[in-house]
C-alpha positions in Angstrom: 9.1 34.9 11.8 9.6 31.0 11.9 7.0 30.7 14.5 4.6 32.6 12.5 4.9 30.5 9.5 4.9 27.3 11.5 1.4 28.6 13.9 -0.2 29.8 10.1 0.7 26.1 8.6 -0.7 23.9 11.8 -3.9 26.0 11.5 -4.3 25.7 7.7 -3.5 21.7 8.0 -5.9 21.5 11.4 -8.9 23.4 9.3 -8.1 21.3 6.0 -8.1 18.6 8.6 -11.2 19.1 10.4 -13.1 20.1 6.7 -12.5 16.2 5.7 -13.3 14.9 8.6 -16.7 16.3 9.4 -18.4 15.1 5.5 -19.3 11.9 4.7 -17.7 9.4 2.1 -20.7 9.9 -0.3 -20.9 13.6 -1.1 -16.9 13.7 -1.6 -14.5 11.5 -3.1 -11.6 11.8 -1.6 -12.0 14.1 1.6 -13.8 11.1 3.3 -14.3 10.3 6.5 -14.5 6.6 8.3 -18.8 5.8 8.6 -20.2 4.3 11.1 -19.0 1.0 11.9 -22.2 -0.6 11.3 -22.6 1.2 8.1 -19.2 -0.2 6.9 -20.4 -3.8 7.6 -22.9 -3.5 6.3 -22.0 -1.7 2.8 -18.9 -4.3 2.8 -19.4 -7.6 1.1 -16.2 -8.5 2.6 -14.8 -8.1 6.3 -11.5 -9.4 7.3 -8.0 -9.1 8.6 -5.1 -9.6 6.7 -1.2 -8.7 6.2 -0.7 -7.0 3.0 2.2 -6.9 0.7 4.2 -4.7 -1.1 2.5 -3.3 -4.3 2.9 -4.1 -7.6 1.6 -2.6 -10.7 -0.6 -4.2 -13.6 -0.3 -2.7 -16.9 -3.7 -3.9 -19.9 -2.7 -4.0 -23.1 -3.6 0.2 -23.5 -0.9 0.9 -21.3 -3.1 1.9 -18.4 -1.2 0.8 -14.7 -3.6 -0.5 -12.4 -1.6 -1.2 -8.4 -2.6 -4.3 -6.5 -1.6 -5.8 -3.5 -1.1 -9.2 -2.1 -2.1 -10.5 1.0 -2.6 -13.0 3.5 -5.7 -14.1 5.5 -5.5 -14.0 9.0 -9.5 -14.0 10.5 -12.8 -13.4 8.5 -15.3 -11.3 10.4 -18.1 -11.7 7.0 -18.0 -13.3 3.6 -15.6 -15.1 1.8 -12.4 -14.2 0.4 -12.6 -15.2 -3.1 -10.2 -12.8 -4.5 -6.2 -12.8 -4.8 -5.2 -9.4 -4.6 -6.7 -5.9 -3.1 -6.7 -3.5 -5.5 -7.7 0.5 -5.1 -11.4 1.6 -4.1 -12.2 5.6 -3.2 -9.7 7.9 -2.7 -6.8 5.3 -3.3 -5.0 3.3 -0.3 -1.5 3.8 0.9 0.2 0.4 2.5 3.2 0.2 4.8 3.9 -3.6 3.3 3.8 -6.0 5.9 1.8 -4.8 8.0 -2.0 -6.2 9.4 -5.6 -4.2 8.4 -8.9 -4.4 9.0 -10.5 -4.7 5.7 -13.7 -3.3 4.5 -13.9 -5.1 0.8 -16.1 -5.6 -2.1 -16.8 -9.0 -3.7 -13.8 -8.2 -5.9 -11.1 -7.1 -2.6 -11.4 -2.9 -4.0 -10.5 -1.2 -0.6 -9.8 2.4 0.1 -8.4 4.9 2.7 -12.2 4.8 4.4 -12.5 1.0 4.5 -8.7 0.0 5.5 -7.5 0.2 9.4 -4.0 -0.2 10.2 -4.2 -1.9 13.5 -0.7 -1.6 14.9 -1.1 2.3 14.2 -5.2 2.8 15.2 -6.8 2.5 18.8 -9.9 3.1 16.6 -9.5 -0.4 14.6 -8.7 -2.2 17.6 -11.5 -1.6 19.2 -14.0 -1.9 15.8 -12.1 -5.5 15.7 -12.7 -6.3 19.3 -16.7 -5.5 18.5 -16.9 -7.4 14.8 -15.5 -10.7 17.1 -17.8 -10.1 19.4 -20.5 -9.9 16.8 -19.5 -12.7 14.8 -19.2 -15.2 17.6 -22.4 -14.2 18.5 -21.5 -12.7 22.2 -23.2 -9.4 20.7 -26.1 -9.0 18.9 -25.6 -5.9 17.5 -22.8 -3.8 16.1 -22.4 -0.3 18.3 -19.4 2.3 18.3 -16.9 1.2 21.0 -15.3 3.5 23.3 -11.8 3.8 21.9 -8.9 4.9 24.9 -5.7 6.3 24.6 -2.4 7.2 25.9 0.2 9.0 24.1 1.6 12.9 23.7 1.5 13.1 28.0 -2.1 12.6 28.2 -5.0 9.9 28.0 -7.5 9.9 26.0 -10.9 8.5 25.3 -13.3 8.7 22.6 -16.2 8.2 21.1 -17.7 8.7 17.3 -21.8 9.3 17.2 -23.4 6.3 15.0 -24.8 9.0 12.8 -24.0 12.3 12.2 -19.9 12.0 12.8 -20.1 13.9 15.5 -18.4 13.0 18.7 -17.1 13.1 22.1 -13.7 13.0 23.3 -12.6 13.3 27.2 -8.7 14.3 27.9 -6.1 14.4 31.0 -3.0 16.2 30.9 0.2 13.8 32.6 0.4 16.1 35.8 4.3 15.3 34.7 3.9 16.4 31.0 5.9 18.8 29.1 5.8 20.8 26.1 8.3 19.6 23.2 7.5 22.4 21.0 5.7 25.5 20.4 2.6 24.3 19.8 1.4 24.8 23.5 1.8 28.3 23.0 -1.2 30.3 21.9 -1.4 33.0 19.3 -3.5 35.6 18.3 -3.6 37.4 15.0 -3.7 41.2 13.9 -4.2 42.5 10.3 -3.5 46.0 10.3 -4.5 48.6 7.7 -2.2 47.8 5.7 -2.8 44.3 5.8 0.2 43.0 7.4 0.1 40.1 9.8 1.1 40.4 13.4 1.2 37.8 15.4 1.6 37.8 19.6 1.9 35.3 22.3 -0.9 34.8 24.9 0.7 32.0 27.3 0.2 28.9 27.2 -3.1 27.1 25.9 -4.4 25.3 29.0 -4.8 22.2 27.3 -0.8 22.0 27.8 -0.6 22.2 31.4 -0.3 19.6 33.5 -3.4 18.0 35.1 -5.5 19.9 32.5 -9.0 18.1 32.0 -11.3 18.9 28.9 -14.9 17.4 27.8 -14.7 17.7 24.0 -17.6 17.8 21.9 -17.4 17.6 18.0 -21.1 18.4 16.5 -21.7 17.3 13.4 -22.4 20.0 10.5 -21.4 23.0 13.3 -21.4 25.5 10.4 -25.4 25.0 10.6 -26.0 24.9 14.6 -27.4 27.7 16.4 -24.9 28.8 18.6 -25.0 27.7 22.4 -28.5 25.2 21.8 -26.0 22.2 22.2 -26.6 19.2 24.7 -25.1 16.2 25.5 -27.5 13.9 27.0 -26.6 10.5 29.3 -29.3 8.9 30.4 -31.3 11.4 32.3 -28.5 13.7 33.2 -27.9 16.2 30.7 -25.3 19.4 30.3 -25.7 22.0 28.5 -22.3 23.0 25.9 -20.1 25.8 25.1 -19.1 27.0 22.2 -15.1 27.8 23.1 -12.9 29.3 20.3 -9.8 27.5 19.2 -6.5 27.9 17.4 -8.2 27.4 14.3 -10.9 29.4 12.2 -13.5 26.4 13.1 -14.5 25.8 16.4 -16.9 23.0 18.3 -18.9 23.1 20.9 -17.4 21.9 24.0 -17.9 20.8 27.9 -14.7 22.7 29.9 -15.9 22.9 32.9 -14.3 19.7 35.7 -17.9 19.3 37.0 -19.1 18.4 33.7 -16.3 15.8 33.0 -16.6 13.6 36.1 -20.2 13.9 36.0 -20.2 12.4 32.5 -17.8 10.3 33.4 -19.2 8.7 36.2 -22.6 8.7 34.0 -21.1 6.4 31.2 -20.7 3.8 33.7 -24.2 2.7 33.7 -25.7 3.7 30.7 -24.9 2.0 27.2 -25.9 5.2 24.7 -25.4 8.7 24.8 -26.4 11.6 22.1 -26.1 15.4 21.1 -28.4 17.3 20.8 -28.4 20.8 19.0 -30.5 23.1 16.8 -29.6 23.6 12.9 -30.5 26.4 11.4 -30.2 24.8 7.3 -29.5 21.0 7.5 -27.5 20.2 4.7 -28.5 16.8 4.1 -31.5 14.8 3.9 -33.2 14.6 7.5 -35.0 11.5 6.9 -31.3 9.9 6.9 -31.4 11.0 10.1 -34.6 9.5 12.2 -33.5 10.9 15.3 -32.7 14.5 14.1 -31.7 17.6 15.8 -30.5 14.8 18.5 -27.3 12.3 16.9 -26.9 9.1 19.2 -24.6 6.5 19.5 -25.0 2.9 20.8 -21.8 1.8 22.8 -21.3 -1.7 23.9 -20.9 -3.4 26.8 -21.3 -7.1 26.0 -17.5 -7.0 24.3 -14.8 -7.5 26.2 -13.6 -3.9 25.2 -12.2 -1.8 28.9 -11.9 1.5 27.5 -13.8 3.4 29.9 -12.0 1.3 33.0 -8.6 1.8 31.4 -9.0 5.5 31.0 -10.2 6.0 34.5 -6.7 4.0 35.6 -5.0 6.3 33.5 -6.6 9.5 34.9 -5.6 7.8 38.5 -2.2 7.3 38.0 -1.1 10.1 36.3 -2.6 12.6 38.6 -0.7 11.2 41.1 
């Protein structure tokens, strides 16, 4: 019975989960997701690092408590940092005190959950840090998606998230010495019966939790509106096609599983600076011309930034299969 609650709560928190992070900041509040990293630069009047304080609360004469945090400087990436404190933007901000973030501010230091990295806790932030250097100092000229790697929970990892769309692409390698710590390798199905009670029985193991285990992950953007089994993911002029593979939740992307497919697209990343996806929608949600390159969602990854993702994933895939 503990199992069964336990397997019905991690798929209810991965489908809340997965529901945030596949909309855009704009058409909700406070189920946002993190935009594009040029889109943030650029929407930001502000872009810097600093170590934030503990919060303290400001009361106007009404009563009414408005939080603020102080903070120090420690490198500016655009503008100026006129303000003394950061105080709330969209969907609030939760600080551990003392700790570094890359900041995403307006002219008056409002920062949110969408426009506040922790670094010590986000490969992600790293590497946006490692490409805003590179653009400020003028070693890049533009401001791509970096390839962000990886290594924790007995397997490396390394991703990337499309420029448009929030769609991405995530490759993974199992430890060949990695074990389970909980039940969460194990994989479930469940049975509603006539009288609608819920069964629940084992299957074995999810291969994603064996050792060695290699999987080419595809996240489309807006999957409730693709046609299912149209999906592409284009390198250069390689392409393969994708499958649509259900998972331990309700909602389910379209992925590359098979080995052939992740070392070719591997070994295709190496000389080629942009990839894309490409799918067929049957009711696009949003406005297409936001979208120039639609049904096909690219991303620009650099190569001028000292960023070694790819290489450091490869020597992660090397070492642990031995």
């Amino acid at each position: 019975m503990k199992i069964l609650v336990l397997a019905i709560v991690v798929s209810l928190s991965l489908l809340i989960l997965t529901i945030a992070l596949l909309y855009p900041t704009e058409s909700r509040a406070c189920t946002c997701v993190v935009l594009p990293l040029a889109k943030r630069y650029e929407q930001a009047s502000v872009v810097f690092v600093a170590r934030v304080g503990a919060r303290r609360d400001q009361f106007d004469e009404l009563g009414n408590k408005t939080p603020e945090w102080p903070f120090e400087v420690d490198e500016v990436l655009k503008g100026d940092v006129t303000f003394e404190v950061l105080t709330p933007g969209g969907c609030g901000w939760g600080v551990a005190p003392g700790e570094k973030y890359l900041l995403f501010s307006d002219k008056d230091g409002a920062v949110g959950t969408c426009t506040a990295g922790r670094l010590s806790q986000s490969d992600r932030y790293r590497a946006d840090l490692d490409v805003l250097r590179s653009y400020r100092d003028g070693d890049s000229r533009m401001i791509a998606e970096p390839w962000v790697f990886g290594k924790r929970a007995g397997k490396c990892r390394l991703s990337l998230d499309m420029a448009v769309g929030h769609g991405s692409l995530i490759f993974e390698y199992r430890f060949a010495d990695a074990t389970t710590p909980d039940f969460r390798g194990e994989q479930f199905r469940y049975d509603i019966n006539e009288h609608r009670t819920v069964t629940l029985k084992d299957i074995g193991r999810h291969p994603a939790y064996l050792a060695g285990f290699r999987r080419l992950r595809i996240w489309y953007p807006y999957y409730r509106y693709i046609v299912e089994g149209t999906g592409r993911l284009l390198i250069g002029d390689e392409e393969w096609p994708t499958e649509h593979e259900v998972m331990e939740v309700p909602v389910s992307p379209f992925e590359v599983v098979t080995d052939a497919a992740f070392s070719e697209a591997l070994a295709a990343l190496r000389s080629h600076d942009s990839v894309a996806l490409a799918a067929e929608y049957t009711d696009f949600p949003y406005n297409p011309k936001d979208y120039p390159d639609f049904p096909v969602i690219k991303a620009t990854t650099p190569y001028s930034y000292g960023g070694t993702a790819i290489e450091d994933f490869g020597m992660c895939v090397h070492k642990a299969g031995q």
